[in-house]
N, C-alpha and C positions, 0 to 999 in steps of 0.2 A: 480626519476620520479617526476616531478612539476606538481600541479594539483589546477587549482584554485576552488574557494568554491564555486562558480556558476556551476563548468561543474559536482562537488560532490554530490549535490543539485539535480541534474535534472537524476541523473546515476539512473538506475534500481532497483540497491541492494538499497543507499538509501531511496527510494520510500519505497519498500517493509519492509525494518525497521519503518517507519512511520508506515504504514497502520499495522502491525504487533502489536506496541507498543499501537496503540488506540483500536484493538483488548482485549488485555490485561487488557487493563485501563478498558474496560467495564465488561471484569471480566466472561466472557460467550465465546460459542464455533462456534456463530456466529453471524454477523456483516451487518446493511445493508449498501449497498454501497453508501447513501446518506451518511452515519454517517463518510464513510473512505472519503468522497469529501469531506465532512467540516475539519476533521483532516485535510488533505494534504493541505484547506483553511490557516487555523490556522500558518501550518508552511511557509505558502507564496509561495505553488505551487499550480497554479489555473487552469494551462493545464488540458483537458482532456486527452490529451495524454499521460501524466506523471503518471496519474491514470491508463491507461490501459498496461504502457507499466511494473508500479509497480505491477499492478496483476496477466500479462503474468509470471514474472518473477517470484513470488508467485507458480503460478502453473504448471511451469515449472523445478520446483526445487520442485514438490509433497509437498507442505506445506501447499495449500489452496485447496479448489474443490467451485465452484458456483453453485448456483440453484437459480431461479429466481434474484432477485432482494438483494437476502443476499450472505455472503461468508463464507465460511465454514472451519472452521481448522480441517484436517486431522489427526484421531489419528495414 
């Protein structure tokens, strides 16, 4: 299977490894979603779509839960 770095970029799971990996970086069990916008910045996805479609996938796979305006990792 060929898969160029653009269509990897923009796929769901990656997203969700970003926004996961800046979770981490800050070290704590929850994250507000300005802070995972600017991460997904960083790595040169600036969709908002990319952001929701990385945190469906998040919480669809029971790894995150949201409440207001932060996101939350599931113990």
């Amino acid at each position: 299977m060929m898969a160029n770095s653009n269509a990897l970029k923009s796929s769901a799971m990656y997203i969700g490894y970003i926004i996961l990996k800046e979770i981490q970086k800050q070290n704590t069990d929850k994250v507000s979603i300005f802070d995972v916008s600017k991460a997904l910045k960083k790595a040169g996805i600036t969709s908002s779509r990319q952001l929701i479609l990385g945190l469906s996938f998040l919480y669809s796979v029971n790894i995150v839960d949201f409440e207001e305006a932060n996101v939350w990792i599931k113990k």
